[in-house]
Structure formats: structure tokens, C-alpha cells
KEFIDO-254243 format. One record per residue (C-alpha): x, z, y. Coordinates in pm, whole numbers, padded with zeros to 5 digits, always signed. Layout:
XZY/...
END
This chain:
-00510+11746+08111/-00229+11501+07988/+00052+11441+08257/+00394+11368+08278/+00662+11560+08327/+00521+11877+08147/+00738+11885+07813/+00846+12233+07787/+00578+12522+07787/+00699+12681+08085/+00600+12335+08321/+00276+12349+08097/+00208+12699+08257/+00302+12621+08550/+00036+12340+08571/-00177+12521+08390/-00175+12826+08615/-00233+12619+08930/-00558+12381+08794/-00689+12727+08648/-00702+12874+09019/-00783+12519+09188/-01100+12488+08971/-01210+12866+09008/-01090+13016+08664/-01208+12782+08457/-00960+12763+08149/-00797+12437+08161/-00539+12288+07848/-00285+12058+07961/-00007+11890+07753/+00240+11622+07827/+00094+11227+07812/+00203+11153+07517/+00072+11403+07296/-00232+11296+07447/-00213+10935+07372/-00075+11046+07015/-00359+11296+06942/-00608+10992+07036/-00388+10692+06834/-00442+10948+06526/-00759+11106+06586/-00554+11452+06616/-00387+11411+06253/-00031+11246+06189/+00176+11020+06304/+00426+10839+06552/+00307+10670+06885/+00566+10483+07047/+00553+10370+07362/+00663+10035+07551/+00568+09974+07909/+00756+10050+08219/+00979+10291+08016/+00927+10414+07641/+00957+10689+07414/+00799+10768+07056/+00608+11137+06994/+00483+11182+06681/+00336+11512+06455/+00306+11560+06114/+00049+11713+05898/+00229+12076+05964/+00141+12018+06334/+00501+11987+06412/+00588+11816+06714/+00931+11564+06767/+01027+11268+07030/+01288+11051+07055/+01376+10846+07368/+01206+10913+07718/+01486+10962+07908/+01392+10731+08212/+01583+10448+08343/+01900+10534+08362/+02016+10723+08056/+01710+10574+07815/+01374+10330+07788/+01556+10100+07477/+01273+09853+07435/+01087+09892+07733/+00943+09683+07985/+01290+09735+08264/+01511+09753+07980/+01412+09392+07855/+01436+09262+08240/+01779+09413+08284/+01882+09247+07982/+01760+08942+08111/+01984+08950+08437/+02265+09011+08237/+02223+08701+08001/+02173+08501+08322/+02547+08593+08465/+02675+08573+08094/+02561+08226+08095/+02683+08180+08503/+03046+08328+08420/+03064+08110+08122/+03078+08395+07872/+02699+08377+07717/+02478+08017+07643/+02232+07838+07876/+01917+08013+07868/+01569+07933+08068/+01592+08315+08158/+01835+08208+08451/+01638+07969+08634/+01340+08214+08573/+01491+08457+08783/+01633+08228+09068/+01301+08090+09136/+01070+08432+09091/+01356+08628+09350/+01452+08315+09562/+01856+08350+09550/+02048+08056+09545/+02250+08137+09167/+02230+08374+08954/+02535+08578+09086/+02310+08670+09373/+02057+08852+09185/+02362+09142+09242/+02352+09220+09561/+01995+09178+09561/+01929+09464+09245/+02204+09706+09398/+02083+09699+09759/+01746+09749+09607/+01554+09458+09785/+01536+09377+09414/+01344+09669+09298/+01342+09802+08942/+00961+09745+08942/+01027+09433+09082/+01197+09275+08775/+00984+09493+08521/+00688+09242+08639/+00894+08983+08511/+00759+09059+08155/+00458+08796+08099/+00709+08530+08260/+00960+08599+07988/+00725+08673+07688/+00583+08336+07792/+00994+08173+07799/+00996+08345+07432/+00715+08177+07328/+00777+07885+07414/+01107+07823+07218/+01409+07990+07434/+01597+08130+07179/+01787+08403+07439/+01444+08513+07534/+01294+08523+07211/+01631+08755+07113/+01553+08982+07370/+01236+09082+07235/+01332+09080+06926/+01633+09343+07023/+01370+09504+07198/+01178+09542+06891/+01454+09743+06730/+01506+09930+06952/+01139+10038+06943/+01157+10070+06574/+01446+10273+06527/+01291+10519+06795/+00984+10558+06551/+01251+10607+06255/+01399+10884+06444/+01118+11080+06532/+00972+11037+06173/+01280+11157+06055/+01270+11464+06285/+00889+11546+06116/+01077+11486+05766/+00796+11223+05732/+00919+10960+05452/+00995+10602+05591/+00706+10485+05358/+00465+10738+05430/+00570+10707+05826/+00239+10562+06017/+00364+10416+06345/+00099+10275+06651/+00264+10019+06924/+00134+10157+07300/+00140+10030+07658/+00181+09734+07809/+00522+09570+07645/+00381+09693+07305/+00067+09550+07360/+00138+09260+07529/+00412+09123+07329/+00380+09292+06955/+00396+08897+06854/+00791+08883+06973/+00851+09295+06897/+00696+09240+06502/+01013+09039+06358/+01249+09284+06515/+01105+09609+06451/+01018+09456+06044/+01433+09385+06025/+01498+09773+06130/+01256+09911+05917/+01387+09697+05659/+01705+09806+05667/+01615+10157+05665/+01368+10124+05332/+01689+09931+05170/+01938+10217+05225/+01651+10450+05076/+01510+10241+04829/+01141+10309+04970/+00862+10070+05176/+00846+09989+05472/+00647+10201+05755/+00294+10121+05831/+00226+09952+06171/-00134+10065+06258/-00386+10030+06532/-00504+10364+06740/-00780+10483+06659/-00852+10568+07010/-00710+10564+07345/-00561+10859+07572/-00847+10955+07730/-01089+10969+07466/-00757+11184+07281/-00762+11421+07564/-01150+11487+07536/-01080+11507+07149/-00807+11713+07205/-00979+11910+07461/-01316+11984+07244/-01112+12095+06935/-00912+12383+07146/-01270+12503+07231/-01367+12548+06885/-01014+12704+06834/-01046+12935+07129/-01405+13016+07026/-01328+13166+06651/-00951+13336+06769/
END
């Protein structure tokens, strides 16, 4: 089983303990979601996942096994590159540009016709009173990968900020695996990542290239999964068997 919310062993056992009653005994594995969607990006071998959808975070292991994440911290105190953090950048270009302090940008007229406010000032009140939800402006994401797309310059930044930010999260976890920048093997998940890799390539390139500079070495490797979550979890699943079976 891969779920959220279980990253330390003790919520593992706790989870673990409960399914293994529910489904009378039977011996059941579970592990967080994204060492499931990493053990089915690399077939179970190494490497860095990171993920852009809602929220985002990299995992990665490296050939030791070891484990390492960087970013996951929800909402609030994390998701660089993810699918709210590129909305609430969005609203805050919009009252640059309606203070006077940041350029004209299609993003504002974007968001006063999708939410219906009169300027973009409104879009406040709206966000803290919560009748603008945080899910409510994630869904904004096709509207302004499509603005990027099709020339807005402020839009097409975001993403590409967006891109660093996903970048340097990889960088970090590879660097916690003391995996090389050029042997580092990175796969782009969930819906930002695989929606809008187009606008997230030239931003997460100009990270990693200023990381090989300052070491002298290439650049990471930007690779498809192999497979997705589920068929990881099976993987993952069949291979503790075996383990279990010659302890």
C-alpha cells in the first residue's frame, strides 16, 4: 500500500498494523506515495522523482537503497513549483500590475473573468474568506499554461520560475543520496509536470546549468518513468515477497 501521510516508520506501523487485522492477518507492506511512484519511475533502482501537481516534493534513492526528499511541506510552508504555488503567483502579479508596481499581464483579466470580481483587488477578499478556494485557483493551471503559450511573457515567467524551483528540489535530494549532478537521473510526475514540461524544460535546464558550471560536470538526465505508481507498488510489493521468502 502507498499512501500519504506515512513518512516515518512508526505511521507505517501504525497503518500497517490496522490493514493486517482488517484483512484477517494477511501481511500487508505499506510505504509513503512517493516511494511508490519512485520505485515504479525506476523500476525499483535509482533515482529522483519529483513531483508537480496540486503540491510537490522530490524522493529519490540511490543504488545503496538510501532514501532522501526535499520539499513536501504542503501549502503553507512548501509546494515551490507546484500546481497552487504557480496560481498564487499569478494573483500576486495581477495586484503588482493593479497597484502599479509589476507590468500588464493577460494573467489579470484571466482571473477577473474565471472568479467574476469586478478588479483584481477583489480577488482578496474573495481568497481570504475562502469563497476563493485554494483548489479553486489550482484549476486555473491549463488556463495559464495556455496564456504561456501563447506569448504572455509574465505567464510564461511563472513557469519558468516554477521550473526552478522543481529543479533545484531534484538537486537537493540528489545531493542528499551524494548522487553526482551528472550521474543524477531525474523523472517529471503529476499533473503540472506532465502537463506543462514544455514551459518547466527552459527553467529547470538554467538551474541545472548553473549547478554543472559551479562543478564543472553535465547536466542531469531528464527521463521518462518507466512505469507508473501502481504498477511500482505491485513491483514493489512482489519483490518484498521474494525478500520475505529467503530471510
Amino acid at each position: 500500500v502507498g499512501a500519504a501521510g506515512v513518512g516515518s516508520s512508526e505511521e507505517r506501523e501504525m497503518v500497517q498494523s490496522v490493514l493486517h487485522k482488517a484483512f484477517h492477518n494477511t501481511h500487508v507492506y505499506v510505504h509513503h506515495d512517493a516511494y511508490i511512484a519512485q520505485y515504479g519511475a525506476f523500476g525499483g533502482g535509482a533515482g529522483v522523482i519529483v513531483t508537480s501537481g496540486t503540491g510537490s516534493i522530490a524522493y529519490g534513492r540511490n543504488a545503496d537503497g538510501e532514501e532522501a526528499r526535499a520539499g513536501g511541506w504542503g501549502w503553507l510552508l512548501g509546494d515551490e513549483g507546484s500546481g497552487w504555488w504557480i496560481a498564487r503567483e499569478a494573483v500576486r502579479c495581477a495586484l503588482a500590475q493593479w497597484e502599479g508596481s509589476g507590468p500588464t499581464t493577460g494573467i489579470t483579466d484571466l482571473l477577473i473573468e474565471h472568479f467574476q470580481v469586478a478588479d483584481a483587488y477583489q480577488l482578496v477578499p474573495a481568497i481570504y474568506s475562502e469563497t476563493i478556494s485554494r483548489d479553486d485557483l489550482t484549476t486555473l493551471g491549463q488556463q495559464l499554461a495556455d496564456l504561456a503559450r501563447e506569448g504572455d511573457e509574465i505567464a510564461a515567467g511563472l513557469y519558468h520560475r516554477a521550473g526552478k524551483e522543481l529543479a533545484e528540489l531534484a538537486l537537493r535530494t540528489g545531493n542528499k543520496l551524494n548522487i553526482a549532478t551528472d550521474e543524477l537521473e531525474v523523472a517529471l510526475l503529476g499533473g503540472v509536470g506532465n502537463g506543462a514540461l514544455d514551459l518547466l524544460r527552459p527553467g529547470m535546464t538554467a538551474a541545472w546549468e548553473a549547478a554543472s558550471e559551479s562543478e564543472g560536470s553535465d547536466l542531469p538526465s531528464l527521463v521518462e518513468p518507466q512505469m507508473d505508481a501502481v504498477r511500482g507498488a505491485v513491483l514493489w510489493a512482489r519483490e518484498s515477497i521474494v525478500r520475505r521468502s529467503y530471510a
